[in-house]
C-alpha angles and dihedrals in degrees: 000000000000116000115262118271104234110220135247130080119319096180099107094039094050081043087060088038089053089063091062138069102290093213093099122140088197135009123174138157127218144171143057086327091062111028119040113250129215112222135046092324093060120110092024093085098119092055097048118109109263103243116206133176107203112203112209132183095211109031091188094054098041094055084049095062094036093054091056094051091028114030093136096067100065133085125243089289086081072088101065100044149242093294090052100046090047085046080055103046088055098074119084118352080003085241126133111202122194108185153178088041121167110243130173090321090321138105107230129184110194125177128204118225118175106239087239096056088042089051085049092055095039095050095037100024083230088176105350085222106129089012087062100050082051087055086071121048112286125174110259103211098172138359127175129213092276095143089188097046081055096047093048090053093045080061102043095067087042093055078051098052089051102045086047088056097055091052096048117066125246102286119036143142134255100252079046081063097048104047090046087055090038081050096056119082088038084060084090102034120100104201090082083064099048122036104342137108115268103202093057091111093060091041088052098049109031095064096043110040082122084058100049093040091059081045089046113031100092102050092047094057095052095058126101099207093063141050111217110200088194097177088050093047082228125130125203110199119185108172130206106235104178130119087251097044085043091057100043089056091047092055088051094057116089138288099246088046090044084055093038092051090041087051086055100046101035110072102227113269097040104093110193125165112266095242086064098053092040089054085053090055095049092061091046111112076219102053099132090045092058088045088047083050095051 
């Protein structure tokens, strides 16, 4: 199952994709560039950076040949050449940006992620840096057959949707839904604490339910603790808070936040299995604040 392709026109940003290396197992954008914004950022669409993340399956080649076709837009590592950028973009998110990067009449930032670092944080959630931003409609502008790279996407949204579940209480809307999942990968950044605006998570969502509606549908309707009325736009939650339903959510997140909530619960030196901890937390009355903590 390939993600949905949101709709609107994608021609200027394939025309930006057609100056780069073309061997790409995913390229989106994503941002105020692509999806309108509410707040003090709205109606000045045309004039935001273009934000891009580029997949590729071999980091060192396809620097390479960006560098040939692209050497302007690196820093003074172009020097140093294509092993030592990829060598670069490992550290961290395991992302290389190279931005504000003049592009048909427009300024572009676009960051280079190997397919095998973006499954890992898509599966595990390791930073949540680029699996976050997947986590919100992005323009999806090419995706090869990679039937691991989709699964791994598919999952993604529904580790989201969980997770999501556990933090809301039992009843909820749909926009509730989206801005919790919108809301996820800025829990850790601190950015939202200092200097930014606080109120991005609303900005993000309320323009763009449509959006997240067309990212989210499918996996909504298949499951079994809501009822979602699609054709209302309405959605019926109804969460299971026990002990048992809360467990069974908690075994579904993924591998690096299991490990982040069991680091919070389990006083060092224990050593106790993580399905244990995690069963203690289930039965916590503050079980979605210690998953909002992880």
């Amino acid at each position: 199952m390939a993600l949905p392709v949101l709709s609107s026109s994608g021609v200027k940003f394939r025309r930006v994709l057609a100056h780069f290396p073309q061997e790409l197992s995913l390229a989106f954008a994503y941002g105020s560039g692509v999806f309108r914004q509410a707040g003090a950022s709205a109606g000045h669409g045309e004039n935001n950076m273009l934000d891009f993340v580029f997949a590729v399956d071999d980091s060192v080649t396809w620097h390479m040949m960006n560098l040939l076709k692209n050497r302007s837009h690196y820093s003074f590592l172009k020097v140093f050449g294509p092993k030592h950028i990829s060598s670069v973009q490992s550290y961290g998110a395991g992302i290389y940006y190279n931005t504000l990067v003049p592009c048909n009449g427009r300024v572009i930032k676009y960051g280079v992620i190997s397919t095998d670092t973006l499954i890992d944080d898509l599966l595990h959630w390791k930073t949540l840096y680029v699996a976050g931003r997947l986590q919100k409609p992005v323009k999806i502008l090419t995706q090869n057959e990679n039937s691991k790279l989709q699964a791994a996407l598919v999952s993604n949204l529904k580790s989201a949707v969980t997770a999501a579940f556990l933090m809301l209480p039992e009843s909820f809307s749909e926009e509730d839904l989206y801005m919790q999942i919108a809301g996820l990968s800025y829990s850790g950044d601190f950015r939202m604490v200092i200097g930014e605006d606080r109120s991005k998570v609303q900005n993000i969502v309320k323009p763009n339910v449509p959006h997240f509606q067309k990212l989210y549908s499918n996996i909504l309707q298949d499951c079994p603790q809501v009822v979602y009325k699609h054709h209302l736009g309405r959605l019926e939650a109804s969460i299971d808070k026990s002990p048992e339903g809360q467990f069974t959510q908690l075994m579904a997140l993924p591998r690096t936040l299991q490990q982040r909530i069991t680091s919070l619960v389990d006083p060092p030196g224990k050593n106790r299995d993580v399905e244990e901890i995690l069963l203690q937390v289930a039965h916590d009355p503050d079980c979605g604040f210690v998953v909002h903590q992880g």
